[in-house]
C-alpha positions as CSV (number, residue, x, y, z in Angstrom):
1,X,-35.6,89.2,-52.2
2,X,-32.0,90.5,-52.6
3,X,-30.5,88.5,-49.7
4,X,-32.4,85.2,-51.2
5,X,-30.8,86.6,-54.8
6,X,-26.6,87.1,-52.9
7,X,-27.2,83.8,-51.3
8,X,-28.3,82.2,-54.3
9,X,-25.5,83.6,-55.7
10,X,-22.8,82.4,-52.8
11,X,-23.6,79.0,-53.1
12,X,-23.4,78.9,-57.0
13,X,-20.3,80.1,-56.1
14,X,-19.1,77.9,-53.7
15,X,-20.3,75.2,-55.8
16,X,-17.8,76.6,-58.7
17,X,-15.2,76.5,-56.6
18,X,-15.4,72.9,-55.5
19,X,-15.8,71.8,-59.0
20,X,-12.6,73.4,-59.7
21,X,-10.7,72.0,-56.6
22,X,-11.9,68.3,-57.4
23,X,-10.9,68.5,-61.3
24,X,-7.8,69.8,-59.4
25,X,-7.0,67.1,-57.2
26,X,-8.0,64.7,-60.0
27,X,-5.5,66.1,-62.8
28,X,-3.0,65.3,-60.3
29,X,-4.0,62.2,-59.6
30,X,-3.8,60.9,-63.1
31,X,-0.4,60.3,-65.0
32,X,0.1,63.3,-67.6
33,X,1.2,60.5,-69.8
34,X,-1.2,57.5,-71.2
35,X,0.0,55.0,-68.8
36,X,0.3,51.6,-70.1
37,X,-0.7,49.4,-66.9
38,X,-4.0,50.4,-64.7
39,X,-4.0,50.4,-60.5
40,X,-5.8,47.0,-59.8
41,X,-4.3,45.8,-62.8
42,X,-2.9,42.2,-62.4
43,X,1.1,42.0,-63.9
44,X,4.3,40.0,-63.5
45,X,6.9,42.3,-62.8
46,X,10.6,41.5,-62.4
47,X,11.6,42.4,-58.9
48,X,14.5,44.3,-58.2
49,X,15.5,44.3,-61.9
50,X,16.2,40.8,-61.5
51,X,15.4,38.2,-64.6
52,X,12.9,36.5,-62.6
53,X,8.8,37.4,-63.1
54,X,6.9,37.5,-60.1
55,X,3.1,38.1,-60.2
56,X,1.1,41.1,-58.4
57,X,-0.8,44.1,-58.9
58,X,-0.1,48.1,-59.4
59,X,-1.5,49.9,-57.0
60,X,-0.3,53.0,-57.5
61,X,0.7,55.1,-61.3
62,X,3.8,57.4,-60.2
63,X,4.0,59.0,-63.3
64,X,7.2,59.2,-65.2
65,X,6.2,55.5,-66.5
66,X,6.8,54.6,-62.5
67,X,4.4,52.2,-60.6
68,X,3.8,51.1,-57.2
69,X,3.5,47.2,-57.0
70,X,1.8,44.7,-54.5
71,X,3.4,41.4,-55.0
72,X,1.2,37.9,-55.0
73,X,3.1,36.8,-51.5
74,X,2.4,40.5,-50.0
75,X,5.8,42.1,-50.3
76,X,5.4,45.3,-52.1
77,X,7.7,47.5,-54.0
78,X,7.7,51.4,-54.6
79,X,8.6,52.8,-58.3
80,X,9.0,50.4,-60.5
81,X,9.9,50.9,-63.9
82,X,7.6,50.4,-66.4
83,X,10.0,48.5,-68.4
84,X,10.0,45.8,-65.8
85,X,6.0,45.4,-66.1
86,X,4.5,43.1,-68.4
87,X,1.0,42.2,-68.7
88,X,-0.8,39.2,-66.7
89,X,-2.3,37.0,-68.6
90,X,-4.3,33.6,-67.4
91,X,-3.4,30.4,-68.2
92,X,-5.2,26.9,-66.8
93,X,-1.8,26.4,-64.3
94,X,-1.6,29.9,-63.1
95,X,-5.7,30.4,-62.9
């Protein structure tokens, strides 16, 4: 009865201590900041800091307002600014 009682007991533990390392991994997985673009989230973005938009999607939150982009024709482009994001939005031409 007391080895059924420490086993009981170990995996309780154990269990704690997973719950702990996945809110772990997921606090630093999320931004510390309330990010203003979502990954998946459809954007035009001005590459290179140029004054052209090109269309894409974030894939990745950086933090420090920086975002990971993958660009409509497949290029891709690491840290971007969040200033240089702007939301998506869907018109008849651009579907």
């Amino acid at each position: 009865r007391d080895e059924a009682a420490r086993r009981a007991r170990e995996r309780d533990e154990a269990a704690r201590r997973e719950a702990a390392r996945a809110r772990e991994a997921a606090a630093r997985e999320r931004p510390s900041y309330n990010a203003a673009f979502a990954v998946n989230q459809r954007v035009e973005v001005r590459w290179r800091s140029g004054n052209q938009w090109f269309t894409g999607k974030i894939t990745a939150i950086r933090g420090d307002r920086l975002y990971d982009i993958l660009y409509d024709d497949e290029d891709s482009e690491a840290r971007v600014a969040e200033s240089r994001i702007r939301r998506w939005v869907s018109t008849p031409h651009t579907g």
